[in-house]
C-alpha positions as CSV (number, residue, x, y, z in Angstrom):
1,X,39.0,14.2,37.9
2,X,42.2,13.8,36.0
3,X,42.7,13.0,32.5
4,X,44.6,10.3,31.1
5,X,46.7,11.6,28.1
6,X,48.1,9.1,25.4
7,X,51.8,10.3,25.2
8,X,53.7,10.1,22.7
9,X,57.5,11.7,23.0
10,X,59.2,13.6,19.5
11,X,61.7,15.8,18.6
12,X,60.0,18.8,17.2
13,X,56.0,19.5,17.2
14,X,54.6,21.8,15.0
15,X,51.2,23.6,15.6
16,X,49.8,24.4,12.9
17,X,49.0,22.4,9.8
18,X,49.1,24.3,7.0
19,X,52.1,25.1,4.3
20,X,54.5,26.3,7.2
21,X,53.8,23.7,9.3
22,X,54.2,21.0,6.9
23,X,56.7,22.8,5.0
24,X,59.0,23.1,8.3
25,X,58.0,18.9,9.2
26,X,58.9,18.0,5.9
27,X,62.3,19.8,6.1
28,X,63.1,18.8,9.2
29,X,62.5,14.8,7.8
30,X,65.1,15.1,5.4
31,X,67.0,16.7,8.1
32,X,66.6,12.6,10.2
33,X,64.5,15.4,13.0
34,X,61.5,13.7,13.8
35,X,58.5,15.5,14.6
36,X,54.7,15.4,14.6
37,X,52.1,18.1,13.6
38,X,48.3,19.1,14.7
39,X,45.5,21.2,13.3
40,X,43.0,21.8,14.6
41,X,41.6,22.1,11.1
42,X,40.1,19.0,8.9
43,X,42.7,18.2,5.8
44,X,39.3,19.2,3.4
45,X,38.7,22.7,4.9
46,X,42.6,23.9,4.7
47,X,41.8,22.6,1.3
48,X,38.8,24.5,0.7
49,X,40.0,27.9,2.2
50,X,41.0,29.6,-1.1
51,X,43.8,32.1,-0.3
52,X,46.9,33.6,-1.7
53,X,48.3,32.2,-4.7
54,X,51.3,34.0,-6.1
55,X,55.0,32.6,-5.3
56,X,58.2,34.0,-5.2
57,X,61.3,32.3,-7.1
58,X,62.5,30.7,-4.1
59,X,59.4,29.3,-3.0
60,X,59.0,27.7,-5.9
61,X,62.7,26.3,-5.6
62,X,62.2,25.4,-2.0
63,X,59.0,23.6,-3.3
64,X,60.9,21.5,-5.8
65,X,64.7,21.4,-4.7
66,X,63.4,19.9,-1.3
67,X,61.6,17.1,-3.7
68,X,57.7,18.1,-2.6
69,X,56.6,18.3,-5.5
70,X,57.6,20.0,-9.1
71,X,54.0,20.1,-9.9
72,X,54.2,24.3,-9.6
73,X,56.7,24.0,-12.9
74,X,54.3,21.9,-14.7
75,X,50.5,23.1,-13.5
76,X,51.5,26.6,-12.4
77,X,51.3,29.1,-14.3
78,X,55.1,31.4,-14.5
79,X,54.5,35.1,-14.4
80,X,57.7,37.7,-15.9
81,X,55.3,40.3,-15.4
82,X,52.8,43.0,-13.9
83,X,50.7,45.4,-15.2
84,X,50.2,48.7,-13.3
85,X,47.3,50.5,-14.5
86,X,46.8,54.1,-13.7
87,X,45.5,57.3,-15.8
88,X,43.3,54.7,-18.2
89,X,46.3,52.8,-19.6
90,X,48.1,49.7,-18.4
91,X,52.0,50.1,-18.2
92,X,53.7,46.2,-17.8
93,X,56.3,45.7,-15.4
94,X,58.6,42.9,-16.9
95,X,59.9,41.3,-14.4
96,X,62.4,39.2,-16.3
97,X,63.9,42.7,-18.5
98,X,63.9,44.0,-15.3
99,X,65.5,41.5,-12.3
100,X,66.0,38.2,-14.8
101,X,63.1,36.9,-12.4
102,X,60.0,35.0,-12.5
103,X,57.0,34.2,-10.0
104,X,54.3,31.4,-10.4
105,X,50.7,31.8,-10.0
106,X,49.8,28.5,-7.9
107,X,47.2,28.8,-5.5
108,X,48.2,28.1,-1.8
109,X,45.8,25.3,-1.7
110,X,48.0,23.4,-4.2
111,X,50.9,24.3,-2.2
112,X,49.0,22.7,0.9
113,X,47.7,19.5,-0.9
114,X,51.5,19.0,-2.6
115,X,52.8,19.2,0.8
116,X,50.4,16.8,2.9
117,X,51.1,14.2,-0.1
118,X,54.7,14.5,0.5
119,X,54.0,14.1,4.1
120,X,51.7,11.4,3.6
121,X,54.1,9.5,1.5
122,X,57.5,9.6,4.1
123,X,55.3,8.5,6.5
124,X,54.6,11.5,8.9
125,X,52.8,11.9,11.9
126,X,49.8,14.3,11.1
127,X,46.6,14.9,13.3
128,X,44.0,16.7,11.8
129,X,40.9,17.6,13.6
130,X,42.0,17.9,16.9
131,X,40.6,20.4,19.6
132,X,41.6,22.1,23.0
133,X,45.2,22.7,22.3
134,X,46.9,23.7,25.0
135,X,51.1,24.4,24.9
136,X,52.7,24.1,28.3
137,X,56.0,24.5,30.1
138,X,57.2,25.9,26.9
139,X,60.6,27.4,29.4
140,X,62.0,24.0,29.6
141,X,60.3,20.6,28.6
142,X,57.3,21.4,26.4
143,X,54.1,19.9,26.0
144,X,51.5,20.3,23.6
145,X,48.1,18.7,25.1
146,X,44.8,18.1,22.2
147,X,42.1,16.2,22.0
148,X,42.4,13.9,18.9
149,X,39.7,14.1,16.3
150,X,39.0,10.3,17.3
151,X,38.0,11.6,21.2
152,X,40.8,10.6,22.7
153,X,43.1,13.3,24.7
154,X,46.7,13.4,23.6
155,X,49.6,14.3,24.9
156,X,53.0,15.4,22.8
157,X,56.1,15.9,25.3
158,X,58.7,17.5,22.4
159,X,62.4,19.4,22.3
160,X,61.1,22.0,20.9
161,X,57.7,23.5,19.9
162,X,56.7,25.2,16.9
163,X,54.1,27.8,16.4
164,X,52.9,27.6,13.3
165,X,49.4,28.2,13.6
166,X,48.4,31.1,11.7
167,X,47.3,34.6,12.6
168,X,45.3,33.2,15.8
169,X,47.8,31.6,17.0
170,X,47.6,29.8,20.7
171,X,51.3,29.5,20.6
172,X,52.1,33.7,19.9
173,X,51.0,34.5,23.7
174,X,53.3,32.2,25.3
175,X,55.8,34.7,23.8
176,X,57.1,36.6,27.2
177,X,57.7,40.2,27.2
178,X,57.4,40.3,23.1
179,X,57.1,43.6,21.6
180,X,54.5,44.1,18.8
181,X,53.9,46.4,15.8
182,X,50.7,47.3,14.3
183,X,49.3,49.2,11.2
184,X,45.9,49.6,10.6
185,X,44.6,50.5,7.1
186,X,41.0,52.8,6.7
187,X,40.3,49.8,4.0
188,X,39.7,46.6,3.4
189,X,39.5,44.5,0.3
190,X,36.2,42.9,-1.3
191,X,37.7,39.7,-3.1
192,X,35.3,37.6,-5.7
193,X,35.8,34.7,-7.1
194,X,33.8,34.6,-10.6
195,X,32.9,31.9,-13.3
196,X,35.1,33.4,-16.6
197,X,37.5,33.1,-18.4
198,X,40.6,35.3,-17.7
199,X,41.1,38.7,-18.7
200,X,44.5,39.2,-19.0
201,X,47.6,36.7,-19.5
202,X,49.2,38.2,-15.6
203,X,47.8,40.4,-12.5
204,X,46.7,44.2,-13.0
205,X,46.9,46.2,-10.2
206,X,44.9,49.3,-10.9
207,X,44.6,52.2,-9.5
208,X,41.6,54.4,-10.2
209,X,40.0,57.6,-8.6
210,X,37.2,55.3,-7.3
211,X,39.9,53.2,-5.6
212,X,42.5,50.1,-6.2
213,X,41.3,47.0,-7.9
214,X,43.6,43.5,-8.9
215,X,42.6,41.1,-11.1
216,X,44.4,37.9,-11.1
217,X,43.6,34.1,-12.6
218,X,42.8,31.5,-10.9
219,X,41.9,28.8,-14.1
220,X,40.5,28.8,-17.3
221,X,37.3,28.9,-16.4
222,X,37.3,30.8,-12.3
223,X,39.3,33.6,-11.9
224,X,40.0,36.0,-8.6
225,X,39.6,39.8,-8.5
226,X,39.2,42.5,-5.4
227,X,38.4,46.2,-5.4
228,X,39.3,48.6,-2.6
229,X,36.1,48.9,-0.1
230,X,35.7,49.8,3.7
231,X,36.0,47.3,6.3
232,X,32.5,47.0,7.3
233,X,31.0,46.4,4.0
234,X,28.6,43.5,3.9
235,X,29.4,41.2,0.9
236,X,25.8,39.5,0.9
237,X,24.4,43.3,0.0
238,X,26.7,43.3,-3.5
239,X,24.5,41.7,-6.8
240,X,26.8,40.2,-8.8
241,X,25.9,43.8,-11.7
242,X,27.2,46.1,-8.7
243,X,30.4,44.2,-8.3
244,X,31.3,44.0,-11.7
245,X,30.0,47.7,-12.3
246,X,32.5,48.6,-9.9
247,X,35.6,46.2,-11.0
248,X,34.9,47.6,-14.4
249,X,34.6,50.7,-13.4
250,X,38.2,50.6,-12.2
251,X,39.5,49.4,-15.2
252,X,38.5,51.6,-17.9
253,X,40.4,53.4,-19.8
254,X,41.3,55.3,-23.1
255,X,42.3,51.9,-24.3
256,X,38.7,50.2,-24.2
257,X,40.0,47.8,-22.1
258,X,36.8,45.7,-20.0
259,X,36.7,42.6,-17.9
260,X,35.6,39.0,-19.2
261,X,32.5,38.7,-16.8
262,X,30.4,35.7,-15.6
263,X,28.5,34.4,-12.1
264,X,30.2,35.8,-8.8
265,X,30.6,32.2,-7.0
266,X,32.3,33.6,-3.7
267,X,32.7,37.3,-2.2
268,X,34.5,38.1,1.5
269,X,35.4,41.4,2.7
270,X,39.4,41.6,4.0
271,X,40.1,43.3,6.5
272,X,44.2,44.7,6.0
273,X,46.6,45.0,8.4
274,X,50.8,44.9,9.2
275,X,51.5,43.0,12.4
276,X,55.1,41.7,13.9
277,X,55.9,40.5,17.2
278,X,59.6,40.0,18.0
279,X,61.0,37.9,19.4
280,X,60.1,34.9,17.7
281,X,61.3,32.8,20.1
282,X,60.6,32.3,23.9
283,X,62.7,29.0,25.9
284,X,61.5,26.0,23.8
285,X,58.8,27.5,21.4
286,X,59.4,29.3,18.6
287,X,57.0,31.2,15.9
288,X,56.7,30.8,12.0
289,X,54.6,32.6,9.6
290,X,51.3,34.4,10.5
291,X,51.7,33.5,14.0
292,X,54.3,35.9,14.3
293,X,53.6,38.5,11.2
294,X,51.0,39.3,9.0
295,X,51.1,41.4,6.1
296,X,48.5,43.4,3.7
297,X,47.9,41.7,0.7
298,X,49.3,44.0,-1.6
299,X,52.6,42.3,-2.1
300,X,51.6,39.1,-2.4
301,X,54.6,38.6,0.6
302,X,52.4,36.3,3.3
303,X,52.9,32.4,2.0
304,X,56.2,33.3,0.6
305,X,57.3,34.8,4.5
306,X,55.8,32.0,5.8
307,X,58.2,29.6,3.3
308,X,61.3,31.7,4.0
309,X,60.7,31.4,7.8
310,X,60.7,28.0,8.0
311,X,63.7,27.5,5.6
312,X,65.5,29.6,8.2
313,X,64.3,28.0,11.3
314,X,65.0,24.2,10.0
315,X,68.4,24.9,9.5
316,X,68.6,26.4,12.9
317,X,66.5,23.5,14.8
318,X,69.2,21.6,13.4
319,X,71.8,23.2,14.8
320,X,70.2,23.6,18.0
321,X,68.9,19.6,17.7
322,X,71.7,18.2,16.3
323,X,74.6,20.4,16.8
324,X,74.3,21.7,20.1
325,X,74.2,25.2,19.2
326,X,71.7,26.7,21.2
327,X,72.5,30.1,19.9
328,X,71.2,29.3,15.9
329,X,67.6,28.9,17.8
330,X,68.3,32.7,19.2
331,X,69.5,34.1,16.0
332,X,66.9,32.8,14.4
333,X,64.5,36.0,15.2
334,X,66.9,38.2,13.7
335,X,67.2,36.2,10.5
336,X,63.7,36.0,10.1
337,X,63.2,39.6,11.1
338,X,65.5,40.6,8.9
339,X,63.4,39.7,5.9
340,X,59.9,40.3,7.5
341,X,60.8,44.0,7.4
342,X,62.0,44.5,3.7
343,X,58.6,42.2,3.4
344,X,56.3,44.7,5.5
345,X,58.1,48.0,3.4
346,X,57.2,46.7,0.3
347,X,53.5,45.7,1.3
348,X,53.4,49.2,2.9
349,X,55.0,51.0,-0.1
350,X,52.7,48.8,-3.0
351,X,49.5,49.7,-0.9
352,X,49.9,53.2,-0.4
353,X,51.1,53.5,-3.8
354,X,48.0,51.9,-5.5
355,X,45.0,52.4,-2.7
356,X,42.8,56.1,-2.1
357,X,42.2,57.6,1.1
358,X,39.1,59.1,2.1
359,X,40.7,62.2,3.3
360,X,43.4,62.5,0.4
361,X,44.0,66.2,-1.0
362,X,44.1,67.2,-4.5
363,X,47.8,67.5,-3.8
364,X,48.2,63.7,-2.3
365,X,46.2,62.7,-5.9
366,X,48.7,64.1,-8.2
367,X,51.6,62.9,-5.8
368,X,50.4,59.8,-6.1
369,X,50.0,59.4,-9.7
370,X,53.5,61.0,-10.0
371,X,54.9,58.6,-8.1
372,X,53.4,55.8,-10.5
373,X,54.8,57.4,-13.0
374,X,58.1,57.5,-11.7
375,X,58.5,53.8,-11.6
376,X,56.8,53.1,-15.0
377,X,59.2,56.0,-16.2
378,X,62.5,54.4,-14.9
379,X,64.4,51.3,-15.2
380,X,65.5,51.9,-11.5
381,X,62.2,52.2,-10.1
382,X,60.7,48.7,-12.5
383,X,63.5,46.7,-10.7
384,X,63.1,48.3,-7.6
385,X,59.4,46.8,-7.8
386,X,60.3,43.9,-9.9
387,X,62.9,42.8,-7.2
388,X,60.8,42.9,-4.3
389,X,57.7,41.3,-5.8
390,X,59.4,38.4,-6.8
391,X,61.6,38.2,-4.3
392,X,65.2,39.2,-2.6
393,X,67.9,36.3,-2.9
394,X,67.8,34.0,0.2
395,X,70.3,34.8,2.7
């Protein structure tokens, strides 16, 4: 029995309805590119799904330069600094002494729910709620086929389609002959959100011989914190007295420093892991963001990828759209690429720097810890951290 599809005929669709998705439709409105964008997520879950919530400089200029919002300047909270703690003592990174750079804390739900209000006010074409996404003929005159979340089977016949749909992606297997990279890590993180009120004015990242910790803010009253674990830890076994026994564990020092504690509202295990698939682009379909890379959390370096993808690829949709240059749409891996990389060094480099290993000699300990102090020690090594945690300069 065949189906009868509503069709609808754009420019550019977008898979994937979260920041990159609606970062990339946004862009590509000012650019006069129409396009329309699906999720098969509700609007309330994306903004309900706490993640990430540390941005780069540039993010936070793309955010308000491209007139989404400059909400981050006034609500988010601007960050000139680290502290790495290691050997019972916290040693501050200042980012602005350093690089003459800032980031903003500004969780990634705010980032979503500025962007679907831009959206929402120029008038785009956003289905939420969808199911049975299917991308076809991707080669030569894609489709993207869904189920709306009304019931009603849709189809979206598009120039160009863009995967944008997160680390379980439908779109990244339509990728012929890509190559992919993997890293696993031996660890995971066990991230809490708890009722207090924050501990510190910026992020620690600590490392301790029971194992990494960060604690970062989220507001006055709830703020976020992890601790190194193994993957298959159950979160439902941790009492809220063994989390914080072991967060505050981490933390102590000859300093009498201790965390401001309160009720554990949320706890998740996260699983880490480097992934990149090249090429990013296959015909008519082309990857953004987690689709095509994911990074560990380390660096903070996912969202802001995900941002400094799309910047690259709206520029070259236009090209390809508008200008006829079919090439820009082909170089566009390599740009992307280009950054991912430096991105997936750093998130390396920060988590072998701060994390323990099971099997780590006595020898791997003190390198370790010598290495840390290397970078607190010199104004080299500060601005090599400081410059890739808030960011390198757009190219």
């Amino acid at each position: 029995m065949s189906v009868a599809y509503s069709s609808t005929r754009v420019e550019v669709a977008i898979v994937g309805g979260g920041p990159a998705g609606l970062m990339l439709s946004h862009l590509l409105h000012s650019a006069g590119i129409d396009n329309t964008v699906i999720d098969n997520r509700s609007v309330t879950a994306i903004e309900n799904t706490h993640r990430a919530g540390i941005l780069e400089r540039d993010s936070v200029r793309l955010l308000v330069e491209s007139g989404v919002s400059d909400r981050v300047l006034r609500e988010g909270q601007e960050h000139r600094g680290i502290d790495l703690r290691f050997g019972g003592a916290s040693h501050r990174i200042d980012f602005q002494d350093a690089v003459g750079a800032s980031c903003w804390l500004y969780p990634q739900t705010e980032v979503f729910a500025d962007l679907h209000r831009a959206r929402v006010r120029d008038g785009g074409d956003l289905r939420y709620g969808v199911t049975g996404t299917e991308v076809l003929d991707v080669r030569d005159e894609p489709r993207v086929r869904c189920v709306g979340a009304d019931g009603r089977p849709q189809e979206i016949r598009a120039d160009l389609v863009i995967g944008a749909d997160g680390s379980r992606s439908v779109c990244r297997g339509l990728v012929g002959g890509a190559t992919r990279y993997f890293r696993e890590y031996p660890f995971a993180w066990f991230g809490v959100l708890v009722e207090a009120p924050p501990s510190a004015p910026e992020l620690i990242y600590a490392r301790s011989e029971q194992g990494f910790a960060l604690i970062s803010q989220r507001t006055r009253t709830v703020q976020r914190m992890y601790f190194q674990c193994d993957p298959s830890e159950d979160p439902s076994a941790w009492s809220d007295d063994r989390i914080w026994d072991q967060l505050q564990t981490r933390l102590a020092g000859t300093d009498g420093f201790t965390l401001r504690e309160g009720p554990v509202i949320e706890r998740t295990v996260l699983p880490f892991r480097s992934f990149v698939q090249t090429p990013m682009r296959h015909g008519r379909l082309l990857l953004a963001g987690d689709a095509a890379h994911t990074v560990p959390p380390t660096g903070a370096k996912g969202l802001n990828l995900a941002l400094a993808d799309v910047r690259v690829l709206a520029e070259a949709v236009e090209r390809g759209l508008r200008g006829g240059d079919d090439d820009a749409l082909t170089r566009y891996t390599d740009r992307a690429l280009a950054r991912v990389w430096k991105a997936q060094h750093f998130s390396y480099w920060m988590t072998t720097l701060l994390h323990r290993v099971a099997s780590a000699s006595d020898f791997d300990e003190r390198r370790q810890l010598g290495e840390l102090d290397s970078i607190v020690g010199s104004a080299a090594g500060t601005a090599y951290l400081a410059e890739g945690y808030t960011g390198w300069p757009n190219s």
